[in-house]
BAVEX-387969 format. One record per residue (C-alpha): residue number from 1; x, y, z negated. Coordinates in Angstrom, 2 decimals. Example, Ala and Ser with C-alpha at 12.3 -4.5 7.8 and 13.67 -1.06 7.14 Angstrom:
BEGIN
{site 1, {12.30, -4.50, -7.80}},
{site 2, {13.67, -1.06, -7.14}},
***
This chain:
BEGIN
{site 1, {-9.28, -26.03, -7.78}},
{site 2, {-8.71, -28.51, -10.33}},
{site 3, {-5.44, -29.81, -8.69}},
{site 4, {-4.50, -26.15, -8.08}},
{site 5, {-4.56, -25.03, -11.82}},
{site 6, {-2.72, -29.12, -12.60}},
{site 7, {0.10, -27.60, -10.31}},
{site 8, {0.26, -24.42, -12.05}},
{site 9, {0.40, -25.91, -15.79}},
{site 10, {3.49, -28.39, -13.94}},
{site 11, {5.64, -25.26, -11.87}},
{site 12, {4.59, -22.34, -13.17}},
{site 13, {3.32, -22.84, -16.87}},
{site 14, {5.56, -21.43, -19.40}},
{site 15, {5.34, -19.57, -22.53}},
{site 16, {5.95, -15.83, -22.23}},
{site 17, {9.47, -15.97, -24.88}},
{site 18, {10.37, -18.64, -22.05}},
{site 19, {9.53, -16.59, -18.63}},
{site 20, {11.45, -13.41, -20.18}},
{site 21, {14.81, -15.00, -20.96}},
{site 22, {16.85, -14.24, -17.31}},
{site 23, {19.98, -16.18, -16.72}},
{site 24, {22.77, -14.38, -14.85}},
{site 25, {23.30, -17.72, -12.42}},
{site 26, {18.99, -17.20, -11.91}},
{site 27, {19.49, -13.52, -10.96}},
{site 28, {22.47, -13.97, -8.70}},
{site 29, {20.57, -16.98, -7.05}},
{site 30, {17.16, -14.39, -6.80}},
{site 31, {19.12, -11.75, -5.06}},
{site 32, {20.31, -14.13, -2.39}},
{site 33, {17.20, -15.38, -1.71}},
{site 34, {15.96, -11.39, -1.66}},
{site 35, {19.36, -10.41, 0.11}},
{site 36, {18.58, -12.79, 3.52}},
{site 37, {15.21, -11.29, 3.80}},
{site 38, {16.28, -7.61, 3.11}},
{site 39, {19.08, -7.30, 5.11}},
{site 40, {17.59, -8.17, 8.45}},
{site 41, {14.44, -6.99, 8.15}},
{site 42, {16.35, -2.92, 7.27}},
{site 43, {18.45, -3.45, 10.30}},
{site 44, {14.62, -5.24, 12.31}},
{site 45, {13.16, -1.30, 10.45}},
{site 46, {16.03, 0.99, 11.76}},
{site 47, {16.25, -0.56, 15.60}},
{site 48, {12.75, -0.11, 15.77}},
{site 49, {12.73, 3.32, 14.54}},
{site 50, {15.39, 4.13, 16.46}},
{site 51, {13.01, 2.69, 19.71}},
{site 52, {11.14, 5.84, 19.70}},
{site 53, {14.03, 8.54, 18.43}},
{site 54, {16.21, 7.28, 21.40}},
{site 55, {13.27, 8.30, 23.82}},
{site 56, {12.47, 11.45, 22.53}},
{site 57, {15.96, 12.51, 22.11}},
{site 58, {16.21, 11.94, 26.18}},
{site 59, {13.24, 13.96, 26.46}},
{site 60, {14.52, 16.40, 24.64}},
{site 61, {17.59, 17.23, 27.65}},
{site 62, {14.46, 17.67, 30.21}},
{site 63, {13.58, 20.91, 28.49}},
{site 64, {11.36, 22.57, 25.56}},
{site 65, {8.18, 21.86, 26.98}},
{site 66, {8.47, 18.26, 27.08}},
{site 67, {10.29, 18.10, 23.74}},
{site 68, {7.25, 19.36, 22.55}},
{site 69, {4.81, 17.70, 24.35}},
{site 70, {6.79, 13.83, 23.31}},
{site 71, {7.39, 15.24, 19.64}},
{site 72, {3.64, 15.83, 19.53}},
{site 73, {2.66, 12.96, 21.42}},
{site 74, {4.92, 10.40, 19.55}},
{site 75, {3.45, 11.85, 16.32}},
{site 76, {0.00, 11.65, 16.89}},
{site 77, {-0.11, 8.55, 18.35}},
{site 78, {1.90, 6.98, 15.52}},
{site 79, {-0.81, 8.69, 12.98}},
{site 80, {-4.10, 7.56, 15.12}},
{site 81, {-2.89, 4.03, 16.43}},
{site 82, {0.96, 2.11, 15.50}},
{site 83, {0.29, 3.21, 11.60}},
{site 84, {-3.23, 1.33, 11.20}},
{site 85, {-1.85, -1.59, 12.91}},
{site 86, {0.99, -2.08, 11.27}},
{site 87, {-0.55, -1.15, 7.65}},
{site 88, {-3.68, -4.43, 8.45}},
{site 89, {-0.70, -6.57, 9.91}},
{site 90, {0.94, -6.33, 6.31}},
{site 91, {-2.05, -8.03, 4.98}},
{site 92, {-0.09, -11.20, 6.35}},
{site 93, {2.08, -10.84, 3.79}},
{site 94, {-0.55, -11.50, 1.01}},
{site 95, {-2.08, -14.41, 3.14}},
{site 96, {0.80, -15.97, 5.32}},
{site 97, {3.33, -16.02, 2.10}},
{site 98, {0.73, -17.31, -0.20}},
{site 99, {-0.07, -20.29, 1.77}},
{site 100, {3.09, -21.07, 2.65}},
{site 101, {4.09, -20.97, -1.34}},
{site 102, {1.60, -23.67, -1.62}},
{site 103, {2.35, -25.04, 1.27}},
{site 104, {-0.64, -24.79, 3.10}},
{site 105, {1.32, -24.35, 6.68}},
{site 106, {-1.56, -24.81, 8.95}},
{site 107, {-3.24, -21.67, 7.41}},
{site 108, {-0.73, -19.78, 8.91}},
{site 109, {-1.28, -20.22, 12.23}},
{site 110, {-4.87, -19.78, 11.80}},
{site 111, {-3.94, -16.19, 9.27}},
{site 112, {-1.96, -15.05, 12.63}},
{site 113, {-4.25, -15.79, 14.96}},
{site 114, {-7.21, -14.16, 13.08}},
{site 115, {-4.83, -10.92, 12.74}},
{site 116, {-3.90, -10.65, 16.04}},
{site 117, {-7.44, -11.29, 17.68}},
{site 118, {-8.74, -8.14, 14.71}},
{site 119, {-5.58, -5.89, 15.84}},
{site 120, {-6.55, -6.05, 19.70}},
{site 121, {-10.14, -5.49, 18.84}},
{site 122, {-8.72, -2.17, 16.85}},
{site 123, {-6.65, -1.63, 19.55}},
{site 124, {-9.63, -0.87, 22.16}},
{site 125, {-10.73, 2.34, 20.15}},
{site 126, {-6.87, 3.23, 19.43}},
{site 127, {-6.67, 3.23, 23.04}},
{site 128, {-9.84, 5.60, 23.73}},
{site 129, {-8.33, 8.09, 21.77}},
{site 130, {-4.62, 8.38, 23.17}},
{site 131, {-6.54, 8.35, 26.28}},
{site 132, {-8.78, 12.06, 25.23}},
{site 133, {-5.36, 13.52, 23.21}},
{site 134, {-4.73, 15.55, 25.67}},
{site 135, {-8.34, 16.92, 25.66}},
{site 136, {-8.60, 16.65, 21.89}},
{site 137, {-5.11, 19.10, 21.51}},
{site 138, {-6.42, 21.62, 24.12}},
{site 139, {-10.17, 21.28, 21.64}},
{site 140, {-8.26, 21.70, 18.33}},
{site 141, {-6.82, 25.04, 19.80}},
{site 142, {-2.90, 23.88, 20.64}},
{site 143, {-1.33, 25.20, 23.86}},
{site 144, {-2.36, 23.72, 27.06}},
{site 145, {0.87, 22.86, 28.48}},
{site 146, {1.96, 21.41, 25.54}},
{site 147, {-1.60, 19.46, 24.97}},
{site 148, {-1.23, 18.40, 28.96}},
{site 149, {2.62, 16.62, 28.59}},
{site 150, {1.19, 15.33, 24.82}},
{site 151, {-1.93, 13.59, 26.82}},
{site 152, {0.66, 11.90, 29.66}},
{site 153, {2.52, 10.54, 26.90}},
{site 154, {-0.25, 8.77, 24.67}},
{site 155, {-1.73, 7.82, 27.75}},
{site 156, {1.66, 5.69, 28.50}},
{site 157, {1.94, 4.31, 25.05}},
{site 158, {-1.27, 2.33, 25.47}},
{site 159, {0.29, -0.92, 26.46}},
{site 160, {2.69, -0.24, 23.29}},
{site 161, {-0.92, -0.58, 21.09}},
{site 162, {-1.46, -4.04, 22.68}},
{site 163, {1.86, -5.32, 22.16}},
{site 164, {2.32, -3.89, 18.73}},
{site 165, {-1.62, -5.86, 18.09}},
{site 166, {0.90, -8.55, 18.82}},
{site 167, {4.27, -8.32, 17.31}},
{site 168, {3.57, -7.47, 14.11}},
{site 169, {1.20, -10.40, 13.58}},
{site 170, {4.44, -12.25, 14.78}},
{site 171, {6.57, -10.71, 12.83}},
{site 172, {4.33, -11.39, 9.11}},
{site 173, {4.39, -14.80, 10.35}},
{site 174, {7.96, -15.22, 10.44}},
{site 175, {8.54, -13.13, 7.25}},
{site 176, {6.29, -15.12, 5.12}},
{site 177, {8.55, -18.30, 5.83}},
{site 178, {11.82, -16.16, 5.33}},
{site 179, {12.60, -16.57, 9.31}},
{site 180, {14.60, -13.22, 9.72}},
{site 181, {17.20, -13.81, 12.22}},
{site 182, {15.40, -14.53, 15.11}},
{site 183, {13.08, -11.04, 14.35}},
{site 184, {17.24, -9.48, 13.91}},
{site 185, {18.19, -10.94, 17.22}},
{site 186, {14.53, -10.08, 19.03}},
{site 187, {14.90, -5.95, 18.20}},
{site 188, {18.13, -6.17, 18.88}},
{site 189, {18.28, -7.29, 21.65}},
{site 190, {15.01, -5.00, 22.57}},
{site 191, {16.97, -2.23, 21.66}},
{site 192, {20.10, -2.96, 24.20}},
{site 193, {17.28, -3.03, 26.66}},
{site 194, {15.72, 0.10, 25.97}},
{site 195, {18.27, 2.07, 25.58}},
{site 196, {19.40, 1.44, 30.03}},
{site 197, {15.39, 1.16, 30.50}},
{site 198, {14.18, 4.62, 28.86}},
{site 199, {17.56, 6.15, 31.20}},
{site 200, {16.42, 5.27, 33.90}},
{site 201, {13.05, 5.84, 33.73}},
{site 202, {13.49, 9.34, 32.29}},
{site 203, {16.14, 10.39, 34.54}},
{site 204, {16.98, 8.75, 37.61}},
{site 205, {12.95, 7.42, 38.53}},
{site 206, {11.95, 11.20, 37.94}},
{site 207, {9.64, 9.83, 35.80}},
{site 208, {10.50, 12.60, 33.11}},
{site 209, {7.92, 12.00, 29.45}},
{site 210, {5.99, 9.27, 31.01}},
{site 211, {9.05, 7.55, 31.77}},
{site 212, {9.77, 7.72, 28.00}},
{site 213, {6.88, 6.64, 27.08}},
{site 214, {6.62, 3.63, 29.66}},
{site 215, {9.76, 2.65, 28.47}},
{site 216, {8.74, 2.13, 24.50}},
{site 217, {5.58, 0.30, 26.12}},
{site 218, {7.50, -2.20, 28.05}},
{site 219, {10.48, -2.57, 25.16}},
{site 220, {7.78, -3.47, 22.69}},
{site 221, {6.50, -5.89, 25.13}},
{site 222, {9.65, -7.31, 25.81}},
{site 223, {10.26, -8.09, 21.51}},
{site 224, {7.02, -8.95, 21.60}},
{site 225, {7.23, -12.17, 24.19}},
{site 226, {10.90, -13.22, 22.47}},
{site 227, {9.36, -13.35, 19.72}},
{site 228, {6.11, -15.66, 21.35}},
{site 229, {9.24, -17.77, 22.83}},
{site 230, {10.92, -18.27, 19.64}},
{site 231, {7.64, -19.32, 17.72}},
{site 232, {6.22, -21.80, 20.61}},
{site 233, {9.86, -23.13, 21.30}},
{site 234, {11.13, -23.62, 17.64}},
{site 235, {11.80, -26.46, 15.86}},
{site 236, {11.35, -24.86, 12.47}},
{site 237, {7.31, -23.83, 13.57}},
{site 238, {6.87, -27.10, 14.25}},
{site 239, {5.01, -28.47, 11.31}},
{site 240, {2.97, -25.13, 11.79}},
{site 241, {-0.53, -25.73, 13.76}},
{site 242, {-0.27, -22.31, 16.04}},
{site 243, {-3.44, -22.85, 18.17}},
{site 244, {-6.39, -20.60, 18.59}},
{site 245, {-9.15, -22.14, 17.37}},
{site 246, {-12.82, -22.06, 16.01}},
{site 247, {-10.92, -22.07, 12.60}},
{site 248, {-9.27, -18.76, 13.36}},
{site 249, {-11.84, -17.21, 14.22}},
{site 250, {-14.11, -17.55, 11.58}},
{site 251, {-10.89, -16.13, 9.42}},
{site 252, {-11.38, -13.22, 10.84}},
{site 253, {-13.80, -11.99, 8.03}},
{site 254, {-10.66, -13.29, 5.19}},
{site 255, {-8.45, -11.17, 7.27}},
{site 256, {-10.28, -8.16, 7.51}},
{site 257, {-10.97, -8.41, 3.75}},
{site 258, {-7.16, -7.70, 3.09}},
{site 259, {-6.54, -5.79, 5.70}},
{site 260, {-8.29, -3.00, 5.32}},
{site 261, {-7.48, -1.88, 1.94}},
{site 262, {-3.71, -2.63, 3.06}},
{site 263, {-4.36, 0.25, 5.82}},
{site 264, {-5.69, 2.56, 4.16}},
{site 265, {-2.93, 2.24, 1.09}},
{site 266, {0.10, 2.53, 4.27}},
{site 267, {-2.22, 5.74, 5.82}},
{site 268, {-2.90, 7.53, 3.03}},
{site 269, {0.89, 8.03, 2.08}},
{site 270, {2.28, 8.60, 5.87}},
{site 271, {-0.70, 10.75, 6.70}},
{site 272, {-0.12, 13.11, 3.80}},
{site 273, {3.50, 13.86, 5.21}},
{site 274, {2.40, 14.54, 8.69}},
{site 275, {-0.26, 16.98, 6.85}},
{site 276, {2.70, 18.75, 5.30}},
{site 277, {4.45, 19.46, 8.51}},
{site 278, {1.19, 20.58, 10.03}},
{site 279, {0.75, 23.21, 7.02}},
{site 280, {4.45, 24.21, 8.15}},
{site 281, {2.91, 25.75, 11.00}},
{site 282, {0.72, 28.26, 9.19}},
{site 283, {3.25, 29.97, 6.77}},
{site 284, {4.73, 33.56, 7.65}},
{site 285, {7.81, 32.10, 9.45}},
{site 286, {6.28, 29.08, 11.25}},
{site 287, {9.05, 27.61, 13.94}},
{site 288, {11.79, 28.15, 10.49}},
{site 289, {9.39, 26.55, 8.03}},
{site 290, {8.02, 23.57, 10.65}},
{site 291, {11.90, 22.71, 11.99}},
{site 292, {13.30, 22.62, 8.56}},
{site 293, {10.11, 20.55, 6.83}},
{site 294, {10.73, 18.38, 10.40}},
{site 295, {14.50, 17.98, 9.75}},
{site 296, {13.92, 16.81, 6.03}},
{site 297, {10.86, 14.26, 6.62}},
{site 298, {13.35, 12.80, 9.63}},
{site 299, {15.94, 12.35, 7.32}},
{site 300, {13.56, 10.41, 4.62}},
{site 301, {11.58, 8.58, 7.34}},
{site 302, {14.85, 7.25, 8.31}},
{site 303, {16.34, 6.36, 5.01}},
{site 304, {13.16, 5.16, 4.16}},
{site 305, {14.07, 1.54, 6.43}},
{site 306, {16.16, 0.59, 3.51}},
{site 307, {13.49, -0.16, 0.44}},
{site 308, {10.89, -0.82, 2.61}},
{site 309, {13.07, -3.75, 3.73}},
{site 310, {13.29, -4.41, 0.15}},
{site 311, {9.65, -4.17, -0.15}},
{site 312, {8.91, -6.60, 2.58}},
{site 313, {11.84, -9.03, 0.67}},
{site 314, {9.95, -8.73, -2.56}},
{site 315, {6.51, -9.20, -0.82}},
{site 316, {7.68, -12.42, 0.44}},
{site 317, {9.45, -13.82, -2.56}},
{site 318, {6.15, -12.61, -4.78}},
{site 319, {4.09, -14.24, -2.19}},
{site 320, {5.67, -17.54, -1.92}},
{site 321, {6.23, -17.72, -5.88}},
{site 322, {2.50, -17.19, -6.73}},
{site 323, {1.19, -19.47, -3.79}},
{site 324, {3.36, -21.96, -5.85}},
{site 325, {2.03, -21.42, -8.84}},
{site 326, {5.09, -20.37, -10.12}},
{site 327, {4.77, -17.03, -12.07}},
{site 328, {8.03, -16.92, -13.78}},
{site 329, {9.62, -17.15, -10.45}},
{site 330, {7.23, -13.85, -9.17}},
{site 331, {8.42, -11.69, -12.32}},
{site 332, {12.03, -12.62, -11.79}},
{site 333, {11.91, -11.83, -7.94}},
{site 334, {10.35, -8.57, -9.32}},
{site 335, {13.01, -8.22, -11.83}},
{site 336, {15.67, -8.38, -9.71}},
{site 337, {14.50, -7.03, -6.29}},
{site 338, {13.77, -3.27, -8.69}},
{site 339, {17.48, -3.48, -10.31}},
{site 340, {18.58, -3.38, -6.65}},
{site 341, {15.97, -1.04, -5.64}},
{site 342, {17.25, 1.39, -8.26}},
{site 343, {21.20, 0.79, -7.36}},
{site 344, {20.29, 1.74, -3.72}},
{site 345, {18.15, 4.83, -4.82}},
{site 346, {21.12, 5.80, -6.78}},
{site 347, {23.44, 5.65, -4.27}},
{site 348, {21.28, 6.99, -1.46}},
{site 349, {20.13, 9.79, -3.02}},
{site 350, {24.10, 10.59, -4.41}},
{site 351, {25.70, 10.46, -0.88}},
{site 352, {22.40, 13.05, 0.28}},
{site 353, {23.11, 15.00, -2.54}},
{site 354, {27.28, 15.37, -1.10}},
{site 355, {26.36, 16.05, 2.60}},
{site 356, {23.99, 19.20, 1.70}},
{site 357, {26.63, 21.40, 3.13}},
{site 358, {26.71, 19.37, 6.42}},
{site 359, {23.57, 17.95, 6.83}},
{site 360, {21.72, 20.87, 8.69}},
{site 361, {24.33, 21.14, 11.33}},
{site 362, {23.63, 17.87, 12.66}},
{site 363, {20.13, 18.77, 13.71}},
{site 364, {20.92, 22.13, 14.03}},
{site 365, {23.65, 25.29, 15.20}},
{site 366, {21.35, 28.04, 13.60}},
{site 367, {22.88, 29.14, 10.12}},
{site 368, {19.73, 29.93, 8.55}},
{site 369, {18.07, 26.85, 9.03}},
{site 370, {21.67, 24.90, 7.97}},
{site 371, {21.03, 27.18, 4.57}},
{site 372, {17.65, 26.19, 3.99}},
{site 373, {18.21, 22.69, 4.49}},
{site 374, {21.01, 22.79, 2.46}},
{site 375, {18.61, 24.28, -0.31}},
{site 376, {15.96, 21.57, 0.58}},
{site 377, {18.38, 18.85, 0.12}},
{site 378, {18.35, 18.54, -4.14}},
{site 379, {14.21, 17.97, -3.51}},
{site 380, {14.80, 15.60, -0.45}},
{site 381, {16.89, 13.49, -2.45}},
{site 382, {14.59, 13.17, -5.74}},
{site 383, {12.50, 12.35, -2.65}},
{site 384, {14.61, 9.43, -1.76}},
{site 385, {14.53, 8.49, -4.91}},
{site 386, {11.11, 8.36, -5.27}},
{site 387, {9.96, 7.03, -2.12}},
{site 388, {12.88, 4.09, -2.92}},
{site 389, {10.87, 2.98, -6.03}},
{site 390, {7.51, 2.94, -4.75}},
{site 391, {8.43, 1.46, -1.64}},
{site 392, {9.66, -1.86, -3.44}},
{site 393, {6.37, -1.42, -5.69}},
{site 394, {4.24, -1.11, -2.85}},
{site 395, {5.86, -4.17, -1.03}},
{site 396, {5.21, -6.12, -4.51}},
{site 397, {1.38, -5.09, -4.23}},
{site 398, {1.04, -6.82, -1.00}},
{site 399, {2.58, -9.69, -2.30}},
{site 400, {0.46, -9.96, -5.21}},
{site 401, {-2.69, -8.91, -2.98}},
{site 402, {-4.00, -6.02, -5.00}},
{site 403, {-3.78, -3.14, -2.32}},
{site 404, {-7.19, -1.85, -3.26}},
{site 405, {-4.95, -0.48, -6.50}},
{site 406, {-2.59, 0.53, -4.47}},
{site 407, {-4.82, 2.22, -2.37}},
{site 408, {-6.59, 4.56, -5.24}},
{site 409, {-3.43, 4.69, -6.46}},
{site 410, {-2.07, 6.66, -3.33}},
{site 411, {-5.18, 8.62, -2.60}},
{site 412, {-5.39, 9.94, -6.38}},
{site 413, {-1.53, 10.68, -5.93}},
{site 414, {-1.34, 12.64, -2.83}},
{site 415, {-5.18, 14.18, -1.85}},
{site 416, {-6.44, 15.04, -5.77}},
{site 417, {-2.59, 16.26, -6.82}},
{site 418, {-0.14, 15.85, -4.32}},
{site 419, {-1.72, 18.03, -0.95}},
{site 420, {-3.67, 20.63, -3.43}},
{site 421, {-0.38, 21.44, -5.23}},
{site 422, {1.46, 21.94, -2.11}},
{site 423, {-1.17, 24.23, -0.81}},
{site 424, {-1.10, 25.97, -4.24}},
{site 425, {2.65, 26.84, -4.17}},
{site 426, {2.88, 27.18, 0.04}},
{site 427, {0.23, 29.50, 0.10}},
{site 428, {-1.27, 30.84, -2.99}},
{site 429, {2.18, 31.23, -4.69}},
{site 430, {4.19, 31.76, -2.12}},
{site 431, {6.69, 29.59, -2.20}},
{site 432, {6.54, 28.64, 1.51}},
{site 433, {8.37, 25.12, 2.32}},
{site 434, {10.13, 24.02, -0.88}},
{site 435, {6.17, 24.72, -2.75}},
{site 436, {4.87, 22.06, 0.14}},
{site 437, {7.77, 20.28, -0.34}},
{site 438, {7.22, 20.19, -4.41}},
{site 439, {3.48, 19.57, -3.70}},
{site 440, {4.32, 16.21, -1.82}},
{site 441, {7.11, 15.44, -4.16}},
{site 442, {4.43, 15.55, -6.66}},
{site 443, {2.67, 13.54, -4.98}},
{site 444, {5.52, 11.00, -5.01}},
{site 445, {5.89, 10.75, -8.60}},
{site 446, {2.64, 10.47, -9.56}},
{site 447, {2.37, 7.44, -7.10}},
{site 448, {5.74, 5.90, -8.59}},
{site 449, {4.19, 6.52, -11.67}},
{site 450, {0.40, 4.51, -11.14}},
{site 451, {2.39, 1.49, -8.86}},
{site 452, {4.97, 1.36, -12.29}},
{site 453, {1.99, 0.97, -14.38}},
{site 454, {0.31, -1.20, -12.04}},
{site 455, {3.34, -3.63, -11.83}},
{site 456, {3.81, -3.37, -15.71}},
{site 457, {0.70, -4.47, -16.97}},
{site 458, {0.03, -7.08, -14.51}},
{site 459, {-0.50, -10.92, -15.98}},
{site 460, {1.78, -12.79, -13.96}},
{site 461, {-0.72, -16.37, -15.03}},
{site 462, {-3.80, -14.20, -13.78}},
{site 463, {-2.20, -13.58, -9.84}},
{site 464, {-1.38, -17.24, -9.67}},
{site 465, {-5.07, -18.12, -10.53}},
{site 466, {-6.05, -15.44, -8.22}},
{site 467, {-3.59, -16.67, -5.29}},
{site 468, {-4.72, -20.56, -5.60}},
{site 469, {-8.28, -19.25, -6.06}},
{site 470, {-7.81, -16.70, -2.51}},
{site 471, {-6.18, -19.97, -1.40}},
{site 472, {-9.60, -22.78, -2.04}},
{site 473, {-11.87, -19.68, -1.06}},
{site 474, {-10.31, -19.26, 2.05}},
{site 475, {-10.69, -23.33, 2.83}},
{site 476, {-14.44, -23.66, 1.28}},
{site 477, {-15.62, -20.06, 3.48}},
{site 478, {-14.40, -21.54, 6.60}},
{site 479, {-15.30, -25.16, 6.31}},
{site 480, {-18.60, -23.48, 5.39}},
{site 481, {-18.74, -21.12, 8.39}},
{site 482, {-18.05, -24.36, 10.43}},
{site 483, {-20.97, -26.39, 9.39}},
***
C-alpha cells in the first residue's frame, strides 16, 4: 500500500489550482485517446443491436402471429437473461481497467476468467426460465398462440445465454486495454454472417421463428470464438497470463462484489422502459398507444449506441487513469468525454427534432399513428438528450467503481418518481402515452440530475486511494484464500 500511495504522490499528486488548468493541446490529445475507443465500440453497439432487429424484421414477412410471438420473445428474454449478463460483465470495466492502469496485467486474466465462470453459473437459471416462457405467458393471462411461438423462441436463444456468459467477459477484457478493432472486425464480420444465416434458416429451412432465433444463437457463438482466437493468438495478450486457475476462482467472490450492484444499476433503467410499454397495453386505445410507445423506445434504444459508446470510452480512460494513480488525468478524461457527450446530444436530438414530420412513416403507413409520433417526437428528443448525459455519467461510475450510487440513484429516479408519475398522468389524468411518456422522462432527469451530482462532488485523490486500495485487497483476499 505504501508503494501504491509513493506512486500516487509521483503521477497523480497535484494541487487542485494545478489539476483544473486544461490545455487545449491536453484536450485535443484526451479526445483521441476517447475517440479510438468510442468510435468502434458505437459501431461494436449498433451491429449488435442490429443482430436481433435483422431477425425479427424477417419474422415479421412470415405473418402477425409470429411477429408477435419473436417481438415478445426477443423482449422478454432480453429483460430476464442478455440484460443481467451484460450489466455484471460491465463490472470488468471497474476491475480489468483498473489493473491494467497500474499495470497489474495478470489480474486480468484472472478478472475474466472469474466473470465468465459467475456468468455461466447465472446462465443455468436464465436458461430455466426461457425454457417455462411459454408456460409463464399462457400463466400471466397472454394469448396462447402468441405465448406458444414466444416459448419456441426463448427456448432457441438458450445457446445465445452461454455465448453471451462468454463474449462479453471477452469483450471488457479487450476494452479495458483500449483493444477495439479486433471487437469492430469480430461483429462485423458476425453480422455479414447473420444476415445469409438468419435467411436461410427463416425461409428456405422452413424453420420459420426458431430459425430466427437459432440464427442469433449461432451468430453470437460465432463473435464469440473470433474473439477466443484473437485473445489466445495475439501478440498484444501476450504479457497477459489468460489461464484458468485456482487464482480465478477464488476471484470469484471480488467479482461478484462489483457485479452485482453494476446489474442492478443497468436493470433498473432498461426494465422501467419495458414497464412503460407494458402499461401501453392497458390504456383505452391499446394496439395505438403500445405501437406508438414501441416506435419511440426503438428509436431511443437505437440512438442510444452512440453515448453508451461514449460511456464505455470514458469508463476505460477513468479506469486506467485512477489504476495509475493519476487523478488529474480521470477529471480531464471526464472533462472532455461530457463536452462531446453534450455536442452529440445536441446534434442528435436537433436532427430528431427535423424528421418529426417523417419519422412515423418509416415504421408505419397509418396516418394517425404518423401524427402521434410526430407529437411524441419534441419528448423523445429531450429523451435523447437525457439518456445522452447519463449514459456518459453512468459509463464514468463504472469506471470509478461506485455503481452502488448509481444504483440508488436509478431506483430513486425511475420506481419512487419516474413509474408513479407515469401512472399518475396515463391513468389517473388521462393523458394516455405522452403522461407515460412524461412519467419516464421524469424519470430521466431526475437520474441525470443524482449521476451530475454524483460526478460533481466526487474527490478525484479519494477514487485513486480507493482504486490502489480495491487493487492490494484484491491481491491480500486471494493470496489469503490460497493459504
Amino acid at each position: 500500500m505504501e508503494e501504491a500511495l509513493l506512486t500516487k504522490e509521483k503521477i497523480g499528486g497535484c494541487s487542485p489550482a494545478t489539476a483544473a488548468v486544461i490545455t487545449g493541446a491536453e484536450f485535443r490529445e484526451e479526445g483521441g485517446r476517447l475517440g479510438r475507443v468510442a468510435v468502434p465500440m458505437v459501431v461494436v453497439s449498433l451491429v449488435q443491436y442490429m443482430m436481433n432487429v435483422i431477425s425479427i424484421m424477417m419474422v415479421g414477412h412470415l405473418g402477425e402471429l409470429s411477429l408477435a410471438g419473436a417481438s415478445i420473445g426477443a423482449s422478454l428474454t432480453n429483460v430476464t437473461g442478455f440484460t443481467i449478463l451484460i450489466g455484471m460483465a460491465s463490472a470488468l470495466e471497474t476491475l480489468c481497467g483498473q489493473a491494467y492502469g497500474a499495470h497489474q496485467y495478470q489480474k486480468l486474466g484472472v478478472h475474466t476468467f472469474s466473470a465468465i465462470f459467475s456468468l455461466t453459473l447465472v446462465s443455468l437459471p436464465i436458461s430455466i426460465i426461457s425454457l417455462s416462457m411459454g408456460k409463464l405467458l399462457l400463466f400471466v393471462g397472454q394469448d396462447p398462440q402468441i405465448s406458444a411461438e414466444a416459448g419456441k423462441y426463448a427456448l432457441w436463444t438458450i445457446p445465445a445465454i452461454f455465448a453471451y456468459a462468454t463474449s462479453q467477459p471477452l469483450m471488457k477484457f479487450l476494452q479495458a486495454q483500449s483493444i477495439t478493432l479486433p471487437m469492430l472486425l469480430s461483429s462485423v464480420a458476425t453480422l455479414c454472417f447473420h444476415i445469409p444465416l438468419s435467411w436461410f434458416l427463416v425461409f428456405k429451412s422452413g424453420l420459420g421463428i426458431v430459425g430466427a432465433a437459432l440464427s442469433i444463437s449461432i451468430s453470437y457463438w460465432v463473435n464469440t470464438m473470433l474473439l477466443g482466437l484473437y485473445i489466445v493468438r495475439s501478440t498484444s495478450c501476450k504479457k497477459i497470463c489468460f489461464t484458468l486457475s485456482k487464482e480465478s476462482l477464488k476471484g470469484v467472490r471480488v467479482f461478484l462484489r462489483l457485479a452485482c450492484p453494476t446489474a442492478v444499476m443497468i436493470c433498473l433503467e432498461y426494465w422501467s422502459f419495458e414497464m412503460l410499454v407494458l402499461l401501453s397495453g392497458l390504456l383505452p386505445k391499446p394496439k395505438l398507444e403500445t405501437s406508438v410507445l414501441s416506435i419511440c423506445l426503438t428509436t431511443i434504444s437505437f440512438l442510444y449506441n452512440i453515448p453508451y459508446g461514449l460511456g464505455a470510452s470514458a469508463s476505460t480512460r477513468i479506469s486506467n487513469e485512477l489504476g495509475a494513480a493519476n487523478p488529474k488525468g480521470a477529471r480531464l478524461a471526464l472533462h472532455v468525454v461530457m463536452f462531446i457527450t453534450a455536442m452529440e446530444a445536441i446534434i442528435v436530438s436537433v436532427t430528431l427534432f427535423s424528421m418529426r414530420y417523417i419519422l412515423g412513416y418509416a415504421y408505419s403507413n397509418e396516418e394517425e399513428v404518423v401524427e402521434y409520433v410526430r407529437d411524441m417526437v419534441p419528448l423523445v428528443c429531450l429523451s435523447v438528450f437525457m439518456d445522452s448525459i447519463q449514459g456518459v455519467l453512468s459509463g464514468v461510475a463504472r469506471g470509478c467503481g461506485w455503481q452502488h450510487i448509481g444504483a440508488y440513484c436509478n431506483l430513486g429516479a425511475f420506481y419512487l418518481i419516474g413509474i408513479p408519475t407515469a401512472v399518475v398522468l396515463g391513468f389517473v389524468l388521462h393523458v394516455g402515452g405522452k403522461g407515460l411518456w412524461i412519467g419516464i422522462l421524469c424519470g430521466s432527469t431526475v437520474q441525470t440530475i443524482l449521476l451530475s451530482l454524483a460526478t460533481m462532488f466526487t474527490n478525484w485523490d479519494q477514487q485513486v486511494d480507493r482504486a490502489r486500495g480495491r487493487l492490494f485487497e484484491e491481491k491480500l483476499s486471494i493470496v489469503i484464500d490460497c493459504k
